[in-house]
TORLUMDREN-485129 format. One line per 2 residues: number of its first residue (from 1); their letters; for each residue x, y, z of C-alpha. Coordinates in nm, 3 decimals. Each point is the difference from the previous one (the first is absolute). Layout:
residues N
NUM) a) X/Y/Z ~ ... .
***
This chain:
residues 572
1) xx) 19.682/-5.697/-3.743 ~ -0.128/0.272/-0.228 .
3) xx) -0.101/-0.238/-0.247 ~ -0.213/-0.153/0.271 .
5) xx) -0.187/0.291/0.115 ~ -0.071/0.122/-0.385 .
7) xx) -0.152/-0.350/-0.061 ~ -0.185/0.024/0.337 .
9) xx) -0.108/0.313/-0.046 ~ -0.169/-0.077/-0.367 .
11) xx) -0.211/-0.259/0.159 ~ -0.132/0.198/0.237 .
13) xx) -0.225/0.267/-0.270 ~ 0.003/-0.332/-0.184 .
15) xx) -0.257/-0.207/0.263 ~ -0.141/0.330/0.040 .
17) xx) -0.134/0.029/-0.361 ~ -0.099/-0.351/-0.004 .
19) xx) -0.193/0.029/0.328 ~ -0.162/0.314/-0.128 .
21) xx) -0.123/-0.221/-0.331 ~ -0.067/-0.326/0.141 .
23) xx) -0.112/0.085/0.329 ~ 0.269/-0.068/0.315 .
25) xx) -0.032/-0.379/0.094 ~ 0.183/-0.150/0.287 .
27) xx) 0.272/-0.101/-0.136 ~ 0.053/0.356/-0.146 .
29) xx) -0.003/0.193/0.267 ~ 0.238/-0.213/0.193 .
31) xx) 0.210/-0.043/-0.316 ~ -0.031/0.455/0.005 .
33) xx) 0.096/0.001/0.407 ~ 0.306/-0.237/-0.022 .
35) xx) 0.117/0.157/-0.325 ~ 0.001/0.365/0.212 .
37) xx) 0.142/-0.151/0.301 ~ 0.264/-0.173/-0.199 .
39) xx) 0.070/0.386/-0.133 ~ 0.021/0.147/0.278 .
41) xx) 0.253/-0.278/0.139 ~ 0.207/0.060/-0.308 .
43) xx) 0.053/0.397/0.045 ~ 0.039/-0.073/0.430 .
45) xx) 0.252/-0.279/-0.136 ~ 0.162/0.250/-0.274 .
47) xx) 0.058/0.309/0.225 ~ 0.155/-0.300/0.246 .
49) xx) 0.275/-0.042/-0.272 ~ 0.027/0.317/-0.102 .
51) xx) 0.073/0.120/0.326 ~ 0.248/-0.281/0.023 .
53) xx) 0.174/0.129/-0.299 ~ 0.040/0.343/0.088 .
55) xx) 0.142/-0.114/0.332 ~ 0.258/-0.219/-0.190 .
57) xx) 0.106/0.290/-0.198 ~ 0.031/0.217/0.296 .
59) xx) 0.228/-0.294/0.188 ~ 0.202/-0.033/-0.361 .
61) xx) 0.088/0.383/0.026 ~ 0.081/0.021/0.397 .
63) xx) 0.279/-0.284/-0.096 ~ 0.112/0.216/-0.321 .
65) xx) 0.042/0.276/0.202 ~ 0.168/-0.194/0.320 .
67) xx) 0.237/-0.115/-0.288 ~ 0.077/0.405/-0.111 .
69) xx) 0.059/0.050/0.352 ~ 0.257/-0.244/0.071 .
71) xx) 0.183/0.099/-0.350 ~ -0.068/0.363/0.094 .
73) xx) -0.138/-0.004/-0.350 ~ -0.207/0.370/0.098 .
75) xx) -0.063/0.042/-0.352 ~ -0.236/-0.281/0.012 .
77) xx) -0.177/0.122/0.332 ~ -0.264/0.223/0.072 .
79) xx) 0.105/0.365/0.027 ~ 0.028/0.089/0.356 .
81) xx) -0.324/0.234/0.057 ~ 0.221/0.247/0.236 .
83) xx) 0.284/0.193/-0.124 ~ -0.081/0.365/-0.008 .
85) xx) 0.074/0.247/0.281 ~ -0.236/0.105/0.234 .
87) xx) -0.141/-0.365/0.038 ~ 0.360/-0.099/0.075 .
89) xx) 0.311/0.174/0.131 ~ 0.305/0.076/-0.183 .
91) xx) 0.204/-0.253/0.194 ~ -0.234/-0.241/-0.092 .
93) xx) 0.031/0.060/-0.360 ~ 0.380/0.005/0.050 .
95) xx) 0.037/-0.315/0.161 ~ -0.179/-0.180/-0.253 .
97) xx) -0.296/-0.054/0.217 ~ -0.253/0.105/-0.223 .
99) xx) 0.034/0.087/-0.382 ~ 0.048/-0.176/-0.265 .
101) xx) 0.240/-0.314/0.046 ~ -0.053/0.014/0.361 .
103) xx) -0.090/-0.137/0.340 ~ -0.328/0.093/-0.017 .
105) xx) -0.065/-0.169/-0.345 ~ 0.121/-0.326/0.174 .
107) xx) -0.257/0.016/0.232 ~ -0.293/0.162/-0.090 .
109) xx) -0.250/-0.153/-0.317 ~ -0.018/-0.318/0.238 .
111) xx) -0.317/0.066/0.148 ~ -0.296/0.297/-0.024 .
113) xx) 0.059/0.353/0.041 ~ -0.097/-0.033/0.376 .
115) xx) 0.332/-0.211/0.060 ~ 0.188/0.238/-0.218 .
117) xx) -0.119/0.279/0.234 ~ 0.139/-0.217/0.314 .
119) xx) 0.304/-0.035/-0.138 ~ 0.055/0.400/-0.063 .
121) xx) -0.141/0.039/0.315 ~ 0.242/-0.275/0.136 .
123) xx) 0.313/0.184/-0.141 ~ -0.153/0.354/0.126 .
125) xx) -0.035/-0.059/0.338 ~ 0.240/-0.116/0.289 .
127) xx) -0.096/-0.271/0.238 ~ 0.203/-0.153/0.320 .
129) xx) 0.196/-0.303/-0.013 ~ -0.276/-0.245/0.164 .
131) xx) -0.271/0.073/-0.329 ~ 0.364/-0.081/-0.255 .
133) xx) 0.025/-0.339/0.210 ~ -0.383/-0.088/-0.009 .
135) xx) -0.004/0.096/-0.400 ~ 0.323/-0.176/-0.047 .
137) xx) -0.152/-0.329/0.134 ~ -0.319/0.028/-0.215 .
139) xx) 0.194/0.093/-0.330 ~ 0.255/-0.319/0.120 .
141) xx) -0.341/-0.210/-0.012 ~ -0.169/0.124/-0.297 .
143) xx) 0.334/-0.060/-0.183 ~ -0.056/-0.376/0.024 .
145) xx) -0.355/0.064/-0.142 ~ 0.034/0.018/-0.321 .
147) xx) -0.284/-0.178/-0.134 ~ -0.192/0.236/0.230 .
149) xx) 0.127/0.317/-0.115 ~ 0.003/-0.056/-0.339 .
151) xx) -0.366/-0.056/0.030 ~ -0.076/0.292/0.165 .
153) xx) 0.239/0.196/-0.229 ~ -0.216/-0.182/-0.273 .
155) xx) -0.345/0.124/0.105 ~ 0.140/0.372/0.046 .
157) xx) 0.076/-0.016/-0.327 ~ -0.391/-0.059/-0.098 .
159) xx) -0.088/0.274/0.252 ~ 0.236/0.258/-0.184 .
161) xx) -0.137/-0.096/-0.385 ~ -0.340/0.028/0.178 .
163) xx) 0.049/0.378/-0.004 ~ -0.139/-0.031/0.395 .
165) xx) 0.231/0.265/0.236 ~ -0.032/-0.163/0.345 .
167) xx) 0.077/0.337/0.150 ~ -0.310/0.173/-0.174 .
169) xx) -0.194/-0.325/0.079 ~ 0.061/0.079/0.398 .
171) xx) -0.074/0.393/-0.092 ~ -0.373/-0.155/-0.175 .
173) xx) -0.060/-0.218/0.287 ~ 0.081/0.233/0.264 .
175) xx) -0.184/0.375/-0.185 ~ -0.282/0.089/0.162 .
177) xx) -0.148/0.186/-0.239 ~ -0.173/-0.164/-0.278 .
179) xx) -0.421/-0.112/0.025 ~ -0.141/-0.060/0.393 .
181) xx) -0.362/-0.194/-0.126 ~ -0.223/0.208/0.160 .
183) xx) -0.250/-0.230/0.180 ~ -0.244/0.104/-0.237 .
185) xx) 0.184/-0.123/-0.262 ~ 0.064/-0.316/0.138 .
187) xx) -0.385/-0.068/0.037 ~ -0.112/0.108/-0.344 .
189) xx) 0.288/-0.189/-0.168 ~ -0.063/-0.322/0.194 .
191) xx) -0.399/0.043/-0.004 ~ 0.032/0.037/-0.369 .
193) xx) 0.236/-0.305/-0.070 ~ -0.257/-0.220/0.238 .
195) xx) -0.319/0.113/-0.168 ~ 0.149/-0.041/-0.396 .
197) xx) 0.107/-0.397/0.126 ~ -0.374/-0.036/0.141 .
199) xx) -0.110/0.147/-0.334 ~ 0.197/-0.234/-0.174 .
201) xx) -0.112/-0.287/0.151 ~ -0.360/0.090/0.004 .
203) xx) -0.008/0.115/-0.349 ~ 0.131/-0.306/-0.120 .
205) xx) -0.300/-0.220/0.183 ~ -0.206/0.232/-0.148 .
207) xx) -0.116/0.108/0.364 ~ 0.011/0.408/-0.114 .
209) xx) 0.018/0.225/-0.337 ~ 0.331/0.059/-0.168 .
211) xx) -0.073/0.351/0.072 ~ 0.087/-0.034/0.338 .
213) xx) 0.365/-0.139/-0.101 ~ -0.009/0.273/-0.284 .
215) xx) -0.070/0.282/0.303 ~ 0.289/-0.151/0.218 .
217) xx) 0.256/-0.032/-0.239 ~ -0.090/0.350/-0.103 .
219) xx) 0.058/0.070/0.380 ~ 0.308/-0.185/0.001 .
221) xx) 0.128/0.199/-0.303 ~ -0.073/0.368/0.144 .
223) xx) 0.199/-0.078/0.318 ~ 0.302/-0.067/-0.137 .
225) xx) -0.040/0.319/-0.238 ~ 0.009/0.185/0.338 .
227) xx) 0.224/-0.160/0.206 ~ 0.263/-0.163/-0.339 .
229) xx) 0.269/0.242/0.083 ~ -0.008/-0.022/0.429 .
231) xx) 0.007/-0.410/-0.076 ~ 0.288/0.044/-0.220 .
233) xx) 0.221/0.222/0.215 ~ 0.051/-0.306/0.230 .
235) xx) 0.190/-0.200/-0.175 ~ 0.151/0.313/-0.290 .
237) xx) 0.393/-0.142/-0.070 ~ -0.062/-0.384/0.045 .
239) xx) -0.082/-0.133/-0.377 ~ 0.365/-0.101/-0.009 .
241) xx) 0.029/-0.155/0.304 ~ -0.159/-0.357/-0.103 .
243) xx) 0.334/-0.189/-0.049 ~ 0.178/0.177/0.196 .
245) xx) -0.227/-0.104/0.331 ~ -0.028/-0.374/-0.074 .
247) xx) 0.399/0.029/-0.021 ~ -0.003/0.172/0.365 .
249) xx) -0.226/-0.200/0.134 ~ 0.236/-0.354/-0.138 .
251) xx) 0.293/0.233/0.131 ~ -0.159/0.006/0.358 .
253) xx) -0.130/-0.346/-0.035 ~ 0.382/-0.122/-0.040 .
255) xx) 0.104/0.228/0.296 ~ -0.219/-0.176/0.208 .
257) xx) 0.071/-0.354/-0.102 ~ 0.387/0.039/0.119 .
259) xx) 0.120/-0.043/0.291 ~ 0.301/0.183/0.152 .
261) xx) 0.237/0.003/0.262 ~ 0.180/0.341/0.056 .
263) xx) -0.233/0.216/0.259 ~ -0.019/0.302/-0.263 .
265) xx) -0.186/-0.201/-0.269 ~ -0.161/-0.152/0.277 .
267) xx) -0.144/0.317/0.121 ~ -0.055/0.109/-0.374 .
269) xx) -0.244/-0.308/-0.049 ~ -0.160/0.075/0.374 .
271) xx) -0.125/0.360/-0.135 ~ -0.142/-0.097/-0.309 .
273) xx) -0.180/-0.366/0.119 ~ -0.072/0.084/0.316 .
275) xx) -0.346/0.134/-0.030 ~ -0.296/-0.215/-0.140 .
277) xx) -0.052/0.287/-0.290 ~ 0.319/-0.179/-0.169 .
279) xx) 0.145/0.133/-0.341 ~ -0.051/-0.289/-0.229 .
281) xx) -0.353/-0.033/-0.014 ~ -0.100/0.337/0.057 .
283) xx) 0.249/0.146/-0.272 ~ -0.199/-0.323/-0.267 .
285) xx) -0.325/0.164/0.144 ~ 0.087/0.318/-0.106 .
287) xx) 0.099/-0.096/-0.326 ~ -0.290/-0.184/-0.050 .
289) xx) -0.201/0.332/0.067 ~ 0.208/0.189/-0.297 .
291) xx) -0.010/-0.241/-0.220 ~ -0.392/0.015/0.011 .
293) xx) 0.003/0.405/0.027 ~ 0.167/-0.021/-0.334 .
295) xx) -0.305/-0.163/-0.166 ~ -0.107/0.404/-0.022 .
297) xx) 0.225/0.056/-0.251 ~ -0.174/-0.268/-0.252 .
299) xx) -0.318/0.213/-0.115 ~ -0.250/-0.319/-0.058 .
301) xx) 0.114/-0.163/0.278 ~ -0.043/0.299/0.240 .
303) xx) -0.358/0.125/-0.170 ~ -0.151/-0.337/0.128 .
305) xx) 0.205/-0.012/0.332 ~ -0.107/0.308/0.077 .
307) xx) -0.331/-0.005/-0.098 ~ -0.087/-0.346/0.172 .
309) xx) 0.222/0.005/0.279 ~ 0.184/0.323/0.039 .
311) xx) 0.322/-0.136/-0.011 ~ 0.194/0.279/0.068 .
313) xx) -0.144/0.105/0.330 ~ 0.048/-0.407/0.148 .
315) xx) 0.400/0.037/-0.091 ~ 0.045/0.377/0.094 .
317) xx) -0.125/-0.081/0.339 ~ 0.176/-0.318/-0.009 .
319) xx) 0.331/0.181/-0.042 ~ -0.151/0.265/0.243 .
321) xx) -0.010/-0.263/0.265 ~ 0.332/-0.144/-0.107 .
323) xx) 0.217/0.296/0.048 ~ -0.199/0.075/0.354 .
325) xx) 0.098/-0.366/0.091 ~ 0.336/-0.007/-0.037 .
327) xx) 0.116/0.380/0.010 ~ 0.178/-0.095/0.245 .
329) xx) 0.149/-0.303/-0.089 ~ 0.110/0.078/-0.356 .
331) xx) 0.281/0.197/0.077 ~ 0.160/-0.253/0.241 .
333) xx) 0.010/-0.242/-0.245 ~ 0.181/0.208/-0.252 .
335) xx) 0.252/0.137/0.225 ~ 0.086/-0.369/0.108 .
337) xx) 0.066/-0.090/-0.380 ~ 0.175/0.309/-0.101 .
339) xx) 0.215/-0.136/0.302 ~ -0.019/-0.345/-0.084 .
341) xx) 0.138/0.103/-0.381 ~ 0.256/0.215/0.154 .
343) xx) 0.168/-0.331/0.179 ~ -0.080/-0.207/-0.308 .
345) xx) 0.229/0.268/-0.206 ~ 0.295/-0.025/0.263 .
347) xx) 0.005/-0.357/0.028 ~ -0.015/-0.040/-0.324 .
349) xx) 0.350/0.203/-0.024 ~ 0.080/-0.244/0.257 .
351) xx) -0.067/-0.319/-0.194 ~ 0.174/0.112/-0.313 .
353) xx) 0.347/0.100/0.160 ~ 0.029/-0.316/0.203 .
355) xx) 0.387/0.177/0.073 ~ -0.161/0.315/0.185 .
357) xx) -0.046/0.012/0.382 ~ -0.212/0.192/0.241 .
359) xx) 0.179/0.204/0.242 ~ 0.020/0.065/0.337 .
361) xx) 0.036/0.323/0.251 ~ 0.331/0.097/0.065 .
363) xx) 0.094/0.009/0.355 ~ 0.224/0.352/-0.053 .
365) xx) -0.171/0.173/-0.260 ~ 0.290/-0.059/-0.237 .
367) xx) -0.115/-0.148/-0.325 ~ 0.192/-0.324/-0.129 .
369) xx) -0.084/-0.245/-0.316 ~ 0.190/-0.276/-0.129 .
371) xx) 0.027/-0.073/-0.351 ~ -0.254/0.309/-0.115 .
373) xx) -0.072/-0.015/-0.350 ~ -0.308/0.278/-0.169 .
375) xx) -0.355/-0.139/-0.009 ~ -0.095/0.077/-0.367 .
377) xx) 0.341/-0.170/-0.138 ~ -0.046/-0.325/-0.101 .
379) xx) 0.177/-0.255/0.237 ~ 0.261/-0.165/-0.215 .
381) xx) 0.140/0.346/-0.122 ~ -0.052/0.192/0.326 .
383) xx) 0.358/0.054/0.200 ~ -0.093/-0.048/0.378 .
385) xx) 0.198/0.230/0.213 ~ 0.006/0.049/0.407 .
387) xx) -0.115/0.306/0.167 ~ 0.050/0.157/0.329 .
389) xx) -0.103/0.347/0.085 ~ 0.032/0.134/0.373 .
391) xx) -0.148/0.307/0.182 ~ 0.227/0.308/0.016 .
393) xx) 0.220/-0.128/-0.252 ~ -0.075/0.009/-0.428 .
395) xx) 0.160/-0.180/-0.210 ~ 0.161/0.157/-0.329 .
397) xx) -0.038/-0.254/-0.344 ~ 0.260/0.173/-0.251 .
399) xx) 0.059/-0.203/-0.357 ~ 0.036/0.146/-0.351 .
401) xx) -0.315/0.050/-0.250 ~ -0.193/-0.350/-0.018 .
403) xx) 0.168/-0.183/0.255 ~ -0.304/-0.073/0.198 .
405) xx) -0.055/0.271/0.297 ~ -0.320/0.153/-0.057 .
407) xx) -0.141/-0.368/-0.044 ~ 0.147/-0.131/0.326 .
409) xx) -0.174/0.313/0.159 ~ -0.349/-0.139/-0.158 .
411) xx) 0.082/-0.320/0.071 ~ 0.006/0.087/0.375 .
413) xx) -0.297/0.250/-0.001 ~ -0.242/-0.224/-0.199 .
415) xx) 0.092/-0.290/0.278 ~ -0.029/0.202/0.257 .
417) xx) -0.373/0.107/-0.153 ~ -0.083/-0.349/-0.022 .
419) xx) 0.110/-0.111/0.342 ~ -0.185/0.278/0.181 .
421) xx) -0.344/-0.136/-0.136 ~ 0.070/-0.331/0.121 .
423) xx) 0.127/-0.143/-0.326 ~ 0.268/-0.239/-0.097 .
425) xx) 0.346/0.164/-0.134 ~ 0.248/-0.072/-0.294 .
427) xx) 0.237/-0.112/0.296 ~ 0.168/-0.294/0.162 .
429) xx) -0.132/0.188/0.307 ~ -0.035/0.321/0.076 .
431) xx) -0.062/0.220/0.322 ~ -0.163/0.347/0.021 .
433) xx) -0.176/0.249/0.178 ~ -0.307/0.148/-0.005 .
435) xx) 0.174/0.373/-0.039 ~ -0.151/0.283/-0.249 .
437) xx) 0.157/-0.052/-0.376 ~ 0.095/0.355/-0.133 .
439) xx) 0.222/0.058/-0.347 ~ 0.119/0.227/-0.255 .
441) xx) 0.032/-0.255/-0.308 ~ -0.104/0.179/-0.304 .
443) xx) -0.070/0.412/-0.031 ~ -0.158/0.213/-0.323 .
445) xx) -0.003/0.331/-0.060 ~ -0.383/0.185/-0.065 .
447) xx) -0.055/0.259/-0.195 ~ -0.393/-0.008/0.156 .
449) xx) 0.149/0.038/0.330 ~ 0.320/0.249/-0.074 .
451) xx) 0.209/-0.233/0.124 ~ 0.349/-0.082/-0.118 .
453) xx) 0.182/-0.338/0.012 ~ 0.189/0.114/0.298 .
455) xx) -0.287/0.166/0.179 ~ -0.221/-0.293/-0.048 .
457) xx) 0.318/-0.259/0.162 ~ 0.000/0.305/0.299 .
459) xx) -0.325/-0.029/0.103 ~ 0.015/-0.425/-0.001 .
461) xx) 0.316/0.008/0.207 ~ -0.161/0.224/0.187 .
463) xx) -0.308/-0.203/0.088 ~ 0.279/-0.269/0.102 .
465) xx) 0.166/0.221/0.233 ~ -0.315/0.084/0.159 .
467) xx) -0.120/-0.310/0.027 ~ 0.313/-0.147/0.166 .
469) xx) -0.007/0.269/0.228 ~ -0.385/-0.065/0.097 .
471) xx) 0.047/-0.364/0.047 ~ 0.261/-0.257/0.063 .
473) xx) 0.092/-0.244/-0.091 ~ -0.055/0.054/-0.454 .
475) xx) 0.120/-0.136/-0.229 ~ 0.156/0.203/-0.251 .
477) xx) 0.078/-0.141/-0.389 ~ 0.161/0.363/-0.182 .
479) xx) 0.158/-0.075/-0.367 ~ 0.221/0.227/-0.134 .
481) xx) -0.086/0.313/0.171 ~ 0.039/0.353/-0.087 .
483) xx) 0.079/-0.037/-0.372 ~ -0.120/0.330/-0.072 .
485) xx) 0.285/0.179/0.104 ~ 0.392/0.005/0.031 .
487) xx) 0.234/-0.277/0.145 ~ 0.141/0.174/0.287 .
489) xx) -0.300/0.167/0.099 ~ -0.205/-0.294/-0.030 .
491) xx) 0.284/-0.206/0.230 ~ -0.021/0.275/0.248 .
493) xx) -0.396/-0.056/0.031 ~ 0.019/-0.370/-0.059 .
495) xx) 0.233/-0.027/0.341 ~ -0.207/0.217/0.169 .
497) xx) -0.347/-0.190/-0.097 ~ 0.141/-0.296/0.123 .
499) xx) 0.152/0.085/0.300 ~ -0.348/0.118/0.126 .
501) xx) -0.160/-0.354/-0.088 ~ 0.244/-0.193/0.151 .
503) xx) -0.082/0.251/0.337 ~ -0.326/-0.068/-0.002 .
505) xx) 0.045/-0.420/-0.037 ~ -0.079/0.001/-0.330 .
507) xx) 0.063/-0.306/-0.198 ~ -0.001/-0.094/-0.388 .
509) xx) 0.298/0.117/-0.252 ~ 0.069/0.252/-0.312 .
511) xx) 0.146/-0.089/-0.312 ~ 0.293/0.231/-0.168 .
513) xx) 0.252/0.022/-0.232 ~ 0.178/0.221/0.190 .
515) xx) 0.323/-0.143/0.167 ~ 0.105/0.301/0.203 .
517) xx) -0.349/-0.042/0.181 ~ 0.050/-0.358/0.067 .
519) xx) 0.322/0.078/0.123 ~ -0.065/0.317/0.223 .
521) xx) 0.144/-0.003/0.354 ~ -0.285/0.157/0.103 .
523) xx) -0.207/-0.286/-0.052 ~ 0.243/-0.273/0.119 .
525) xx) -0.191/-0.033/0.302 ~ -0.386/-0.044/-0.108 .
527) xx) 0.030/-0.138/-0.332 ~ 0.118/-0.376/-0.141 .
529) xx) 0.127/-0.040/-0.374 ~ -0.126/-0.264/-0.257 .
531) xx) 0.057/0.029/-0.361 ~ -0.106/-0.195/-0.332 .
533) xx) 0.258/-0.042/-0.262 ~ 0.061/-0.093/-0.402 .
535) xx) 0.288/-0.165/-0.175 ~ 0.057/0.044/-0.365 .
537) xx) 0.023/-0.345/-0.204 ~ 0.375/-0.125/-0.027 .
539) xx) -0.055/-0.047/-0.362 ~ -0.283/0.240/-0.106 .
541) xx) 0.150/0.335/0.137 ~ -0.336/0.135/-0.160 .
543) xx) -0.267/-0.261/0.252 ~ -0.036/0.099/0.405 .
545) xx) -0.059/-0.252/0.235 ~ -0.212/0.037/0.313 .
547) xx) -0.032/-0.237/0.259 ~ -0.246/0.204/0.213 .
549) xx) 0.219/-0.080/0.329 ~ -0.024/0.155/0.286 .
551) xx) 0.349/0.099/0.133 ~ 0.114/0.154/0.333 .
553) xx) 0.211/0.361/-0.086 ~ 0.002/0.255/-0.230 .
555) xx) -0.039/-0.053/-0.421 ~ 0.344/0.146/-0.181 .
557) xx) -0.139/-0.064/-0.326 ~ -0.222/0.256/-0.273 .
559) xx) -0.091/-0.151/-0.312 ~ -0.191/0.336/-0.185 .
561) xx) 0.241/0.072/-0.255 ~ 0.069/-0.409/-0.066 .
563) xx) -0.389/-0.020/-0.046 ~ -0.041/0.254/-0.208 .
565) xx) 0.284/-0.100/-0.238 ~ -0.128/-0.348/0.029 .
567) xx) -0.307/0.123/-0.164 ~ 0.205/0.204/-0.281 .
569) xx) -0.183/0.333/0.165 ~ 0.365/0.148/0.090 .
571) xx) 0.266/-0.110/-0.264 ~ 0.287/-0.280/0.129 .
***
C-alpha cells in the first residue's frame, strides 16, 4: 500500500513537469486528475486499514487481559488506578477492593475513565433492591455478549491512547466562557471570505487587477492578527482528540447497532438515541472540525488558509456552533457509556466465573452463602466455605496463625461488596441484605497524627460502636481486636464490645486467638463458634497442613512456637 502511494505520488509532479514543457494536452490532464484521484483513494483506503489494525490490536489485548483475569495473573494487568486513601476507604483497601491485586483491578481498565468513575461511584453509593434486580438482568444479558463487549472494550482502548478525557470533554462542551463572535465579527469574517472567492474568480478571468486580490488577502491577513487568539480559545485542549473522537464516535455507532432486551439497557439506549441530534454523527462532525482546526499548526499551510480564506475563523465558529448545539446533549451521552462500561465490567466478571451466582434478598436479614470461596483466588485453588451471619448474634472464627480466618472474613466482605452493586458472587448462591458494612480489619500507628497503635484501633472500634448504635441492622467484620494491650483486659473489653452489637442486631463476626473469649459464659447467648484448623504432616513433623475448613466449635490448637521452629527461627 505504501509502495503504491510513493509510485502514485511521483507521477503526479511528474505529468506536472511534462505539462509545464509540452503544454497540457487532453490526455494529460486527464492522465494528472485520475493519477490525484487515484491518491487520494489510496490514503482514504490506507487510513481504512490502518484503523483496522489498531482495532485488531486493541481486540488482541482485551482477550490477553480477559485471559490474566481468569488466571488472576494481576501482574500482567493494568494497575488498578484507585488505591490510596481519601479516594477510597480503609475498608475498601482492606478487603481487597481496591489496591494492588484487587477487586478493583479486575474490573476497571475495561472501558474509559468515565466507566471507571461508575464503577467507584457504583461501590460508593447504596441503592434499593429493585435498581440490584434491574442491573442484575442487564449484566445477565451483556454476559452473553461477548463479541459486543469486547468491541466496545476495544474502541475504549483507542479513546484512552488518544490522550482524550471524556470528563474534561463534557467540562469543554459545557464552559461558557471562551469567544461569543460578536455580530460584528461574524460579518467582517464572512464578508471578507465572500469577497477574496469573488476576487479569485474574477482575477482569474481577468475581469479586475490583482491588486484587488492583493488588498483582500491583505484584509484577510490583518483580521486574523486581531482576532488569532479569541479564534483559538474555542477549541484550546482538542489537538489530541483526533483519534480519540473517530473511536467514540465507532463506540456509539456499535451501541446503537445492538439491540437489547433487559429494560435498563433499554432505557440506556432510549437517552442517548432518542433525540434527532444523535451521537454518532455529530461526535464524526466534530472531529471533522478539529482535524481541520489543526491545519493552524502547519505554518505554510495556515499562511495561505488564512490569507485566502481565513480558515481559522470558519472552524472556530464551527466548533462555536457545535458546542451550542449539543451542550446539552453531550453529557447524556457520556453518562450513558460510563454506565454502559460499568455493566460491561460486571458482566464480564460474570462470563469468566461461569461457577459464580447472583444473589437474592434475604427474607430475615440473616446473611447465608453456600459454597463461598474469595473473588481474587483463582477457582481451582480457592476453598469454598458456607456462611451464615444473623442479627443480634456474631459469630467468633478462632484457628491458629495461617489457618485461614482473616481470609474467610474477606471472603465474605468482598461478596457482600459485590452483591450490593448488583453483581454476581464467588458463590453457589448467596443471600444478603442491603445493611451498612462497617470493620476494624487492619490499624497503624501515626506519628503525624500522635496516635499510637492502640489509640488508632480505639477510635475504629469506636466508629463501629457508634455506628451500630445509629443504625440497625450493620454488619460488623472486627479481626483481632485490641492487640495493643493486655489479655485480660482486652477479654474484659472484647465481651463487653460485643455484647453491645449483638443488642443492637448487629450481625457479622470477629476473629481471635483467644479461647477464653470464645468460651465466655457471658457470651453463650449472642454469639455462635466456628473455627479453622491445621494438622501437621504424619511424616514431615516440620510441613503444616491447612484445609481452610470451616468447622462448627471452638479451635484447641496454636501452632506459633511449631512455626517458628519449623523455620529454624527458635531452635528444635
Amino acid at each position: 500500500m505504501e509502495a503504491a502511494r510513493l509510485v502514485v505520488f511521483l507521477i503526479i509532479p511528474t505529468l506536472a513537469y511534462h505539462g509545464l514543457n509540452e503544454g497540457f494536452a487532453g490526455w494529460l490532464i486527464a492522465a494528472l486528475i485520475i493519477s490525484v484521484l487515484a491518491f487520494v483513494l489510496l490514503v482514504a483506503v490506507h487510513a481504512g486499514l490502518e484503523q483496522r489494525r489498531r482495532h485488531a490490536l486493541c481486540v488482541v489485548t482485551v482477550n490477553q487481559d480477559s485471559l490474566a483475569r481468569l488466571e488472576r495473573d494481576f501482574a500482567a494487568l493494568p494497575a488498578c488506578p484507585v488505591g490510596t486513601t481519601p479516594r477510597c476507604s480503609q475498608q475498601d483497601l482492606d478487603l481487597n477492593l481496591y489496591g494492588p491485586a484487587s477487586l478493583g483491578q479486575l474490573l476497571f481498565n475495561q472501558g474509559t475513565r468515565l466507566g471507571q468513575a461508575r464503577i467507584e461511584q457504583w461501590f460508593a453509593q447504596q441503592v434499593s433492591y429493585p435498581e440490584i434486580k434491574a442491573r442484575q438482568q442487564a449484566i445477565s444479558e451483556l454476559a452473553q455478549l461477548l463479541d459486543h463487549r469486547q468491541t466496545l472494550s476495544a474502541y475504549a482502548r483507542q479513546i484512552n491512547t488518544g490522550h482524550l478525557n471524556l470528563a474534561d470533554l463534557v467540562g469543554w462542551v459545557q464552559a461558557e466562557r471562551g469567544y461569543g463572535f460578536p455580530t460584528r465579527v461574524l460579518v467582517v469574517g464572512h464578508a471578507l471570505t465572500g469577497l477574496t472567492l469573488l476576487a479569485v474568480v474574477a482575477v482569474a478571468l481577468s475581469l479586475l487587477p490583482a491588486m484587488l486580490l492583493a488588498g483582500c488577502v491583505l484584509a484577510n491577513l490583518v483580521f486574523y492578527g486581531l482576532t488569532a487568539r479569541s479564534l483559538h480559545s474555542v477549541f484550546a485542549g482538542t489537538d489530541e482528540a483526533a483519534d480519540a473522537l473517530n473511536a467514540l464516535s465507532r463506540w456509539m455507532g456499535a451501541f446503537s447497532r445492538q439491540r437489547y432486551a433487559s429494560g435498563m439497557l433499554v432505557e440506556l439506549q432510549r437517552q442517548v438515541f432518542a433525540n434527532d441530534t444523535g451521537p454518532v454523527q455529530a461526535i464524526k462532525r466534530l472531529d471533522s472540525i478539529l482535524s481541520y482546526a489543526r491545519l493552524r499548526h502547519n505554518p505554510t499551510v495556515s499562511f495561505f488558509a488564512q490569507a485566502f480564506l481565513n480558515w481559522d475563523f470558519h472552524t472556530a465558529w464551527a466548533t462555536y456552533r457545535w458546542k451550542r448545539a449539543h451542550q446539552q446533549h453531550a453529557p447524556v451521552w457520556l453518562q450513558a457509556m460510563g454506565e454502559l462500561e460499568c455493566l460491561c465490567a460486571f458482566a464480564s466478571l460474570a462470563q469468566e466465573n461461569p461457577a459464580w451466582r447472583f444473589p437474592v434478598m434475604s427474607d430475615d436479614l440473616c446473611i447465608r452463602g453456600r459454597q463461598v470461596s474469595h473473588p481474587l483466588m483463582q477457582p481451582q485453588h480457592a476453598v469454598a466455605n458456607d456462611v451464615e451471619l444473623c442479627p443480634g448474634r456474631m459469630v467468633v472464627i478462632t484457628g491458629s496463625n495461617m489457618s485461614g480466618k482473616t481470609t474467610y472474613m474477606r471472603t465474605i466482605g468482598l461478596n457482600l461488596r459485590l452483591a450490593q452493586v448488583g453483581s454476581v458472587v464467588a458463590a453457589g448462591s448467596f443471600e444478603f441484605n442491603l445493611a451498612k458494612m462497617v470493620s476494624s480489619i487492619s490499624v497503624a500507628d501515626s506519628l503525624n497524627q500522635g496516635l499510637s497503635y492502640f489509640m488508632s484501633e480505639v477510635l475504629q472500634i469506636k466508629q463501629v460502636v457508634d455506628t451500630v448504635r445509629c443504625e440497625s441492622p450493620v454488619i460488623v467484620l472486627l479481626d483481632e481486636l485490641l492487640k495493643g494491650t493486655n489479655e485480660k483486659e482486652r477479654t474484659i473489653a472484647i465481651v463487653e464490645i460485643l455484647r453491645t452489637l449483638c443488642e443492637h442486631q448487629a450481625l457479622g463476626l470477629i476473629t481471635t486467638h483467644n479461647v477464653a473469649l470464645a468460651t465466655a459464659p457471658e457470651l453463650s447467648d449472642c454469639t455462635r463458634n466456628i473455627y479453622f484448623e491445621e494438622e501437621f504432616d504424619a511424616l514431615d513433623q516440620a510441613t503444616l497442613r491447612f484445609s481452610y475448613r470451616l468447622q462448627e466449635g471452638v479451635s484447641q490448637n496454636t501452632n506459633a512456637i511449631k512455626l517458628l521452629r519449623s523455620m529454624q527461627v527458635l531452635s528444635s
